[in-house]
Every structure is written in structure tokens, then in C-alpha cells.
N, C-alpha and C positions, 0 to 999 in steps of 0.2 A: 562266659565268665565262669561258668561252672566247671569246665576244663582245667582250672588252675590250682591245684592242690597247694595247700602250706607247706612249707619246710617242716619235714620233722624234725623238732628239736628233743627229743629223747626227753628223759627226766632231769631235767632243767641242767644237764650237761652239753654244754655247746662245744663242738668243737670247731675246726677250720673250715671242714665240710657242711657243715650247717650254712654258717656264715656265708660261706659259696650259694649253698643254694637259697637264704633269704636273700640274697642282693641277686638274685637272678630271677625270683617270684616278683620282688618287688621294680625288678627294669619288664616282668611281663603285666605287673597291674598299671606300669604306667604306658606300655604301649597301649594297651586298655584303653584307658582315657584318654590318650592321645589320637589313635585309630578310630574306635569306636563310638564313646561318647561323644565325641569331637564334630563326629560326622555327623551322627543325628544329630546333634547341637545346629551344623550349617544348615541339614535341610528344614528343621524348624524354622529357623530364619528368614530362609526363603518362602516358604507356607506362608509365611507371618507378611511378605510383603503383596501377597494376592493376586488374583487373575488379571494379568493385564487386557486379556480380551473383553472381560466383564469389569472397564473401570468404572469406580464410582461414581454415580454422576450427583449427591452431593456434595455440595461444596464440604473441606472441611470432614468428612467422615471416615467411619475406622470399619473393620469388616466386622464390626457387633453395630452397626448404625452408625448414626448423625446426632442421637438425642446427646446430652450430658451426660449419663451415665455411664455410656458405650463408651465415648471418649475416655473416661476414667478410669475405666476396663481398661483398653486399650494400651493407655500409657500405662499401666496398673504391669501389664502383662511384657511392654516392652521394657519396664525397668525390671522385673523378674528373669525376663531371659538375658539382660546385660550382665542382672548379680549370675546367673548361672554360668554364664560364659566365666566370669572374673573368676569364680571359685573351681572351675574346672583349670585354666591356667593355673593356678595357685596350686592346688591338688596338685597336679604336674609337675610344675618346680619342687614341692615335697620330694613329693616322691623318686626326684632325681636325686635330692641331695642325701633321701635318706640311702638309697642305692651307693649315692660313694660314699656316703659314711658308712655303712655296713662295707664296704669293698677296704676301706681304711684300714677299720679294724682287723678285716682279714691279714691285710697285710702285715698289720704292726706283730699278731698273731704268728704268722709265720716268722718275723724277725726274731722276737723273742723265743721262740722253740728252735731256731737256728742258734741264736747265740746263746741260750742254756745249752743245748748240746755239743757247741764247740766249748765252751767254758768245763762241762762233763769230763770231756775226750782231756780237757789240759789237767785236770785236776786226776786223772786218772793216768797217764803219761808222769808228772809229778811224781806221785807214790808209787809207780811203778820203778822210776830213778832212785827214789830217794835209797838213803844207807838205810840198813834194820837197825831196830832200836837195841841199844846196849842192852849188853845181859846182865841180867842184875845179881851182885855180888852181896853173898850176907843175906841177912833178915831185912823183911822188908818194913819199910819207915812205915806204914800207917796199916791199921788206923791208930791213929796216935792215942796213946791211954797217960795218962797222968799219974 
């Protein structure tokens, strides 16, 4: 994980490039979580279901014991690793939507700097047609004095 440097975003001027490369940190934190945490995630899992060659031969028991406590543990630990799996999915869908949402705004980013600059290019084509303004004859009207 330490592999994965932030997006510089300068002095809080973002531009298109930025944006690019936040939605490309954050499609590499969610491989992340999807490749890596994910995986140790299954082989806990599996740890968690125990040696089958050494099965228990209490009735009823968890790999902390057979007393009530262990039990407690036990269930204690496999609703723990349920909430971690849930939160790791969860994580995951974030992290995807916020990828297109940063990819979004890229886009809309470039739409709007396209059509500022064709809107430029018409307003400067314009005045470049346009007549020159009349020559002004006489004194001129203002500033008007009383």
C-alpha cells in the first residue's frame, strides 16, 4: 500500500489532470481492497473453520473450547469477521462510485473548457467581422456637465 502516492493537487488548484489522476489512485485503492484485503479476508475464514484432521471431539465446541465463554468468543469473533467482510464490500462500492464520480466531473471539466473555447473562437471571429465603430464627429457628449 505504501506504493501508492496521492494525487498532487497543487495549491488547491485542480485542474483536468489532477482529476485524472485522483480517479486513478482511487480505481488503485480499490483494487486494494478488492485484491488484497479481500484475500486475507478468505484465508481468515478459512483458519477460522479449523483442522479437519484434528476434529473436535466435543460435542458443540469452538476452537477456544467447549466451555460458555469460548462459545461466546467464538460467535463474538464470527459476527466480527461478517461485519468486516460487510464493510470491506461497502468500502468497495465507495470507492467505485467515487472513481466515476471523479471520472464525471472530469468529463463535464473538459466539456466546459471545450465549449468556453469554442464560444471564445465565436466571439472573437464576431469582432473580427464586425464594421469599426463610427468616427465621432464634433465634441464629444459626456461627461455631461450641467
Amino acid at each position: 500500500m505504501g506504493s501508492i502516492p496521492p494525487p498532487n493537487t497543487g495549491d488547491l488548484h485542480v485542474s483536468v489532470e489532477d482529476l485524472d489522476a485522483a480517479a486513478a489512485y482511487v480505481e488503485r485503492l480499490k483494487q486494494y481492497v478488492d485484491d488484497t484485503i479481500s484475500y486475507e479476508m478468505e484465508r481468515i475464514k478459512e483458519r477460522m473453520k479449523g483442522d479437519s484432521n484434528n476434529a473436535q471431539t466435543v460435542p458443540n465446541g469452538t476452537p477456544f473450547g467447549a466451555y460458555e465463554d469460548a462459545r461466546m468468543q467464538w460467535a463474538a469473533l464470527t459476527t466480527s469477521t461478517g461485519n468486516m467482510e460487510a464493510h470491506l464490500a461497502s468500502l468497495s462500492q465507495k470507492l467505485a462510485a467515487l472513481k466515476e464520480g471523479t471520472e464525471e466531473i472530469a468529463k463535464a471539466f473538459r466539456d466546459t473548457e471545450a465549449r468556453n473555447s469554442a464560444n471564445g473562437k465565436e466571439i472573437e471571429r464576431l469582432l473580427e467581422s464586425a464594421a469599426p465603430p463610427p468616427t465621432a464627429s464634433g465634441a464629444p457628449t459626456y461627461p455631461y456637465t450641467a
